[in-house]
SESEDREN-674340 format. One record per residue: residue number from 1; residue in one letter; x, y, z of N, C-alpha, C in turn. Coordinates in steps of 0.001 Angstrom, whole numbers, plus 500000, padded with zeros to 6 digits. Example, Ala and Ser with C-alpha at 12.3 -4.5 7.8 and 13.67 -1.06 7.14 Angstrom:
SESEDREN-674340
NODE   i aa n_east n_north   n_up ca_east ca_north  ca_up c_east c_north   c_up
NODE   1  A 513190  494310 507800  512300   495500 507800 513200  496700 507800
NODE   2  S 512850  497750 507080  513670   498940 507140 512900  500030 507870
END
This chain:
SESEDREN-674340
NODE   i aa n_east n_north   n_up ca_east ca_north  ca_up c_east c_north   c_up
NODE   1  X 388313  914512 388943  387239   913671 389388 387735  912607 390372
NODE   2  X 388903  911835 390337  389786   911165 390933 389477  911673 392317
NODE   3  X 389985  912698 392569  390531   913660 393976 388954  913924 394561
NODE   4  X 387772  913625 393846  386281   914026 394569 385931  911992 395519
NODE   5  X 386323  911575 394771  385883   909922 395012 386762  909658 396276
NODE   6  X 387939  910096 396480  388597   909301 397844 388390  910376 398830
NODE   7  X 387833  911637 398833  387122   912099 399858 385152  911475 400419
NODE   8  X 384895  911253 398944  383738   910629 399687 383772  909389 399918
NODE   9  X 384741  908086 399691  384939   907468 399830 385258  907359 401604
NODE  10  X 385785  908257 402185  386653   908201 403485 385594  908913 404129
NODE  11  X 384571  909480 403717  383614   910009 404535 382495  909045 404484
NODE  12  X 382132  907973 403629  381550   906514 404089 382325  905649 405157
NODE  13  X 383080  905950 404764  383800   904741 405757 383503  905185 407108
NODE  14  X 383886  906826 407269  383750   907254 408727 382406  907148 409193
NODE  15  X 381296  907411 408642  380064   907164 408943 379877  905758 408888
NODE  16  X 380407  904818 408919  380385   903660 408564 380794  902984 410342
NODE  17  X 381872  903620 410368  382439   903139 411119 382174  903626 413123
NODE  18  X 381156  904977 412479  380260   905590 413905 379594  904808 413837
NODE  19  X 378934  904275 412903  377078   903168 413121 377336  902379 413923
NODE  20  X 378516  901677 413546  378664   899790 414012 379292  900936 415163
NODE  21  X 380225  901902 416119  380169   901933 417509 378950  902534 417764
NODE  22  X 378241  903228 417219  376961   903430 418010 376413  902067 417939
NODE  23  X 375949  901110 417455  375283   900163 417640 375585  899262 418975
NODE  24  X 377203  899542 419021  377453   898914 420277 377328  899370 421824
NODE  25  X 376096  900268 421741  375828   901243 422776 374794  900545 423184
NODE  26  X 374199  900463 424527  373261   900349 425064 372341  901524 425512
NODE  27  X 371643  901905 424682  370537   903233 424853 369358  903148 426382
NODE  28  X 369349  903956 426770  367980   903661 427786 366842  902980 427267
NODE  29  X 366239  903034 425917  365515   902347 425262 365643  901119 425553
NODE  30  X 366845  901031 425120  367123   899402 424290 367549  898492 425911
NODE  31  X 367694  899484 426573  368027   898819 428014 367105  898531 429164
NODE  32  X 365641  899311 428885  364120   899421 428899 363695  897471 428508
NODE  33  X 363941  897809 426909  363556   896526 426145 363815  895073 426443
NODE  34  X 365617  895064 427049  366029   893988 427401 365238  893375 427760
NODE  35  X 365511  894274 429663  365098   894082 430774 363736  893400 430794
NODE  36  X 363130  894083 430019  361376   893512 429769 361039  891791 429216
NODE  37  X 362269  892163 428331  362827   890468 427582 363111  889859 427922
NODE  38  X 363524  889856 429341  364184   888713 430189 363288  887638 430577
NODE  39  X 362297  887856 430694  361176   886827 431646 360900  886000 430142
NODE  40  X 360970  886007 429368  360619   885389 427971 361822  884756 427684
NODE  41  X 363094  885125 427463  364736   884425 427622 364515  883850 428500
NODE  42  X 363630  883670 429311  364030   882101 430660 363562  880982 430261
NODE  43  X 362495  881465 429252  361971   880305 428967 362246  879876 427500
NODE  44  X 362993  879426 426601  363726   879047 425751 364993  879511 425426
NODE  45  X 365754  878404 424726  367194   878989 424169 366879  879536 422863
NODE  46  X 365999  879524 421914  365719   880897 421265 365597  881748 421356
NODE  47  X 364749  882262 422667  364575   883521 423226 365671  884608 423575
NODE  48  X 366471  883485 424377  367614   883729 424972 368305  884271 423761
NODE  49  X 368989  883309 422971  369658   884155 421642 369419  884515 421048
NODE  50  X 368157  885193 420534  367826   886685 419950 367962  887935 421128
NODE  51  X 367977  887476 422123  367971   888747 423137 369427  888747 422823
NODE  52  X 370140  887526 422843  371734   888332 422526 372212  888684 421707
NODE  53  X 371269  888016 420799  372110   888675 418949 371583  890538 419590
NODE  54  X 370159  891088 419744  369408   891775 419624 370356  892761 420927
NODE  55  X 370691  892192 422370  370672   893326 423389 372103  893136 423822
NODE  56  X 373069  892628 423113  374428   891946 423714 375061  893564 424438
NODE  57  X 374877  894527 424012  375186   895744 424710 374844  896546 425462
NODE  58  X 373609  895922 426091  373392   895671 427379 373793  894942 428427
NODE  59  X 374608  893785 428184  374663   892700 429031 375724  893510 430270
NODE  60  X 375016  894294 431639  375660   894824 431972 374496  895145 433709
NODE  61  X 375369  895162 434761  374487   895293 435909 373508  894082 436052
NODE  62  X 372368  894546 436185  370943   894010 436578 370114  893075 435403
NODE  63  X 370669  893811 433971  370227   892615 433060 371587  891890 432776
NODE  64  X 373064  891822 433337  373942   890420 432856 373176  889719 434722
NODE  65  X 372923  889928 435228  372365   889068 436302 370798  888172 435729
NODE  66  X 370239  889349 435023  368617   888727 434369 369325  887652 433398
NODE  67  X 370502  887434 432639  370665   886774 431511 371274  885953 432491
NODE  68  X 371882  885656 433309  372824   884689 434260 371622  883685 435132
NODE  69  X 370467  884304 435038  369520   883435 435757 368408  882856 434657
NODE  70  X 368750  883186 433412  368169   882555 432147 368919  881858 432247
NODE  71  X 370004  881452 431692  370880   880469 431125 370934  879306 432722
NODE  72  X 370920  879778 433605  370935   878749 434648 369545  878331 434800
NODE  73  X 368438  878754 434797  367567   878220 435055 366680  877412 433787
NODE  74  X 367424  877762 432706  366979   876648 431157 367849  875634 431610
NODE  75  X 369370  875491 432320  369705   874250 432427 369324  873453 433273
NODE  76  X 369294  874251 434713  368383   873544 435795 366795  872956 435563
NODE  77  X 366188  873653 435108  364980   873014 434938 364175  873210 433396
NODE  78  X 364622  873096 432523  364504   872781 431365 365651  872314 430669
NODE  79  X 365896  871331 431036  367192   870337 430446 366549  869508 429389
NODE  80  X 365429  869301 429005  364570   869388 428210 364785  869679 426792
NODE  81  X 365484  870736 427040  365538   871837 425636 367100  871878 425672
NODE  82  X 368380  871414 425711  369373   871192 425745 370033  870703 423853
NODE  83  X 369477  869925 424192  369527   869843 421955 369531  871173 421573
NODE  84  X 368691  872115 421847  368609   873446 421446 369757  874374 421412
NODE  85  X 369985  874058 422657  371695   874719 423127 372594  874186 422466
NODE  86  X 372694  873081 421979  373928   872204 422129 373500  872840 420187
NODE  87  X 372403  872682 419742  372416   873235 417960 373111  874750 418301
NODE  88  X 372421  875446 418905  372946   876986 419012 374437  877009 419141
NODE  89  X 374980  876281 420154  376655   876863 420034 377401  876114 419495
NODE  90  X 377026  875170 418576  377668   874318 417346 377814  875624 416440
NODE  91  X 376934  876014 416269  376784   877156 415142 377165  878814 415644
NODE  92  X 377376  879146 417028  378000   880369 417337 378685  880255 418380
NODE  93  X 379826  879862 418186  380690   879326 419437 380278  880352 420488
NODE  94  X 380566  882058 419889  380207   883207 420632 378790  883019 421543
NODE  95  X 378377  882738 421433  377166   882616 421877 377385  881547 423072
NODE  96  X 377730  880583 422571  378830   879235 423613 379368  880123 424768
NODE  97  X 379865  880664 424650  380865   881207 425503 380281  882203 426345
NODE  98  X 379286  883298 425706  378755   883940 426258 377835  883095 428130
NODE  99  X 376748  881921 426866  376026   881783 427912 376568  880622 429419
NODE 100  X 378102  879967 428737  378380   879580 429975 379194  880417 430730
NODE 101  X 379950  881920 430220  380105   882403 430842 379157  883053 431846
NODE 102  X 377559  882654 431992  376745   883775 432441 376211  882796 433763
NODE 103  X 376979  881572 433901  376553   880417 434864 377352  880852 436420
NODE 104  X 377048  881902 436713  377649   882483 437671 377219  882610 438981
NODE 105  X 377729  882886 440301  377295   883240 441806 375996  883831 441850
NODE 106  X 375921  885022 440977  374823   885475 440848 373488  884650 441479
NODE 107  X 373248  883193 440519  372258   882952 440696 372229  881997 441457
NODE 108  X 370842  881104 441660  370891   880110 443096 371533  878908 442744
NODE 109  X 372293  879030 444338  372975   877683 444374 371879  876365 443944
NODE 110  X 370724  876437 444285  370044   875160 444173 369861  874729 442684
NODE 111  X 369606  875947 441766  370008   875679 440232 371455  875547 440048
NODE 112  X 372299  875802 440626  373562   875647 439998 373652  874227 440461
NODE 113  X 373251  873648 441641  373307   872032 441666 372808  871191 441051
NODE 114  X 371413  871538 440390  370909   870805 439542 371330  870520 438117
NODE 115  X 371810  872093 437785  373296   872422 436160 373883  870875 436841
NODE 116  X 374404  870613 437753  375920   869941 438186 375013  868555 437376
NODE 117  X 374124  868086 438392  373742   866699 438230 372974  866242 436930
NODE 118  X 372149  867882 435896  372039   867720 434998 372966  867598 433836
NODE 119  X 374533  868271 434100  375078   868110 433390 376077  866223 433095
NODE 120  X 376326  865798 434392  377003   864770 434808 376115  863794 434483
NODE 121  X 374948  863739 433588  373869   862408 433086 374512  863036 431621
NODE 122  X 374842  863590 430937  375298   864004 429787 375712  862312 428510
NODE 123  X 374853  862621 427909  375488   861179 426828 375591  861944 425449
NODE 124  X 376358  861004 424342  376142   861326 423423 377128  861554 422458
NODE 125  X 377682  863051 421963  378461   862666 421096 380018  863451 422227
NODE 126  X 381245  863419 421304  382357   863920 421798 381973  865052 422423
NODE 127  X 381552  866215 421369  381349   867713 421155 380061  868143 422410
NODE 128  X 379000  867011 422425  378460   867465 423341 378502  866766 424977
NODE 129  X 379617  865800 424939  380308   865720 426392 381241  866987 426638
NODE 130  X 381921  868037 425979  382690   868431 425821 381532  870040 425967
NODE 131  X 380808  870097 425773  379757   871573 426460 379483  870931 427729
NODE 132  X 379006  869968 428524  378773   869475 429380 379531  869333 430259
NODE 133  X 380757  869377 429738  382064   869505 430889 382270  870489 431192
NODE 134  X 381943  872015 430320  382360   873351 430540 381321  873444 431320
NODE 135  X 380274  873170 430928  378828   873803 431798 379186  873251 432980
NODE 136  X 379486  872066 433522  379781   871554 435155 380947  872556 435388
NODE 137  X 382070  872844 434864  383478   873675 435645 382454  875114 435971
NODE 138  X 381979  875564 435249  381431   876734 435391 380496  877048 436550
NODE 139  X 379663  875486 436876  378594   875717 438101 379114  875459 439518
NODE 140  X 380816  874412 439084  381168   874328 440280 381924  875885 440627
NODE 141  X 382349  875694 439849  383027   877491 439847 382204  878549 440429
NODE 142  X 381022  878728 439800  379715   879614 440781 379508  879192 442141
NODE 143  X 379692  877885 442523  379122   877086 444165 380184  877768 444970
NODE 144  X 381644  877881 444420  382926   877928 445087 382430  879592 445923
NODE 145  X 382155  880444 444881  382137   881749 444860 381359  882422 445858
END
């Protein structure tokens, strides 16, 4: 009975271990879905991070450009909602990283100037002078580009 359990044991695991890489696939579906999701991710940082918990394997071509002009255009002109951000990547650094990595050439210089001057009014605590400094290296970094 021994010798029946560590064969099915190793045949969970392997099916176990196809799910989570299929999951990390971006299907035509699910790449359909993003895309559609994007115009709704511009307009909140909730939106935004369920599309990434939800489409992160997509983030690729035409929707990491749709997510690069979310995240710049919630800072440019909804700075507003910045508490939001600043709760979100307290709690998923990943997510931190993702969306200032997405502050890129891609999108318009005139939002990436406004990131600059919205970020450089920044008050408050250590932690969130300290997103505010990454978010400015990142937009000057996009202007350079």
């Amino acid at each position: 009975m021994r010798y029946l359990v560590v064969p099915a044991m190793l045949t969970g695991l392997a099916s176990a271990t196809s799910t989570t890489a299929a999951s990390n696939v971006c299907s035509n579906d699910m790449s359909m879905r993003a895309d559609e999701s994007l115009v709704s991710a511009a307009g909140a940082w909730g939106y935004l991070f369920g599309d990434w918990r939800t489409f992160s394997a997509c983030d690729d071509g035409g929707i990491a450009e749709g997510y690069s002009d979310a995240v710049v255009v919630l800072l440019a002109r909804r700075w507003d909602q910045f508490d939001a951000f600043v709760s979100l990547s307290e709690r998923n650094p990943t997510f931190r990283k993702w969306a200032i990595g997405h502050i890129d050439a891609t999108t318009s210089s005139d939002d990436l100037k406004q990131v600059l001057r919205n970020s450089a009014r920044c008050a408050g605590s250590i932690k969130r002078k300290d997103l505010c400094r990454e978010i400015a290296i990142a937009a000057k970094d996009a202007l350079k580009d």
